[in-house]
C-alpha positions as CSV (number, residue, x, y, z in Angstrom):
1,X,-18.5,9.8,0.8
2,X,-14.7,9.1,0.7
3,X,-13.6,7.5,-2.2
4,X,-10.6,5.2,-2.7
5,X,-8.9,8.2,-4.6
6,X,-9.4,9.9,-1.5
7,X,-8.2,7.6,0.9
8,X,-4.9,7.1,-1.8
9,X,-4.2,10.6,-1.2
10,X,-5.1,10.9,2.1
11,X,-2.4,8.3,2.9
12,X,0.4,9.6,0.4
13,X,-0.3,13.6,2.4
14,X,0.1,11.9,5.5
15,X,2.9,10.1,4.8
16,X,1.1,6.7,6.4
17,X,0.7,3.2,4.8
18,X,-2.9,1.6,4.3
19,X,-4.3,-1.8,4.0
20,X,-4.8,-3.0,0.9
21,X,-7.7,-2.0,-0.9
22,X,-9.5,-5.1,-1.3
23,X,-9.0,-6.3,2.4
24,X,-12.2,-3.7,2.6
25,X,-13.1,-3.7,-0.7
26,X,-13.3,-7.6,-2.1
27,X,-14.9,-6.7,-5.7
28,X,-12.3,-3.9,-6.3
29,X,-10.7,-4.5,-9.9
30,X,-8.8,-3.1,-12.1
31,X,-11.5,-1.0,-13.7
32,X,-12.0,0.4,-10.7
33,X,-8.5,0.7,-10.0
34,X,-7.8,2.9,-13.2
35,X,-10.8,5.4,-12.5
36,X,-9.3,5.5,-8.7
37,X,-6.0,6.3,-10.4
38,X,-7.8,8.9,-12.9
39,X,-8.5,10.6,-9.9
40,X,-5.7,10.5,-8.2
41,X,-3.8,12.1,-11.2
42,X,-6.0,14.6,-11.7
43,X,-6.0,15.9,-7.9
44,X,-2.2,15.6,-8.1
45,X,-2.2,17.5,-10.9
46,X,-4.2,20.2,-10.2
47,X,-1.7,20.1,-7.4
48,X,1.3,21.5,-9.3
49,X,2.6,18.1,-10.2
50,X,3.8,17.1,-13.4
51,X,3.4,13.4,-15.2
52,X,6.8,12.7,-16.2
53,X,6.7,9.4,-17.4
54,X,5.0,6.1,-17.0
55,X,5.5,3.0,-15.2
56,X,4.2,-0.1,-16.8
57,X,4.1,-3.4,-13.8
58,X,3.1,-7.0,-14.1
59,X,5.2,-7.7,-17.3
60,X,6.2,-11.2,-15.9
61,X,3.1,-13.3,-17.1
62,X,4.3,-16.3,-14.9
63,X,2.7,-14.2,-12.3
64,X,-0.3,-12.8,-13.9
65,X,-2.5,-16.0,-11.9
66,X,-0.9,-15.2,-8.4
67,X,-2.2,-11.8,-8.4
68,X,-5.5,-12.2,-10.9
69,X,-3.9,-9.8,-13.6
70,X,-4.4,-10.7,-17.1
71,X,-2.5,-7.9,-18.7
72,X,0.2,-5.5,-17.9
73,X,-0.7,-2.5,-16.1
74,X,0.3,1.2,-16.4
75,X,0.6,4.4,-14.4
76,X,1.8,8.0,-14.4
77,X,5.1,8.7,-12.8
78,X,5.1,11.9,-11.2
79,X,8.1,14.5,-10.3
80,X,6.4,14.8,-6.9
81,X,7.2,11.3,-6.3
């Protein structure tokens, strides 16, 4: 079975974009989104890369309703990136 994580990184090798998630996958949310990305880092880590800082996105709550976020979100920065 391929997983989201896998499709991420199958994408990111390949240096091709992808739909978004949830044009296939309506009920994808942000729980799912941070175990996709759990995976993701741990591939990528396993990898060689390094985590070398964070990126924190959706501070501007005047658009939290346009894309359904509630609360900022965060993810690892990598030096492969």
């Amino acid at each position: 079975m391929i997983t989201v994580a896998d499709a991420i990184l199958h994408a990111f090798d390949h240096g091709q974009p992808m739909a978004p998630i949830t044009d296939s996958d309506p009920g994808f949310d942000l729980p799912r989104a941070y175990q996709a990305q759990a995976m993701l880092t741990a591939t990528r880590l396993r990898r060689g890369a390094r985590v070398v800082g964070m990126k924190t996105g959706f501070t501007n709550t005047t658009i939290w309703d346009e894309y359904n976020v509630r609360a900022p979100i965060h993810g690892p920065v990598f030096d492969t990136t």
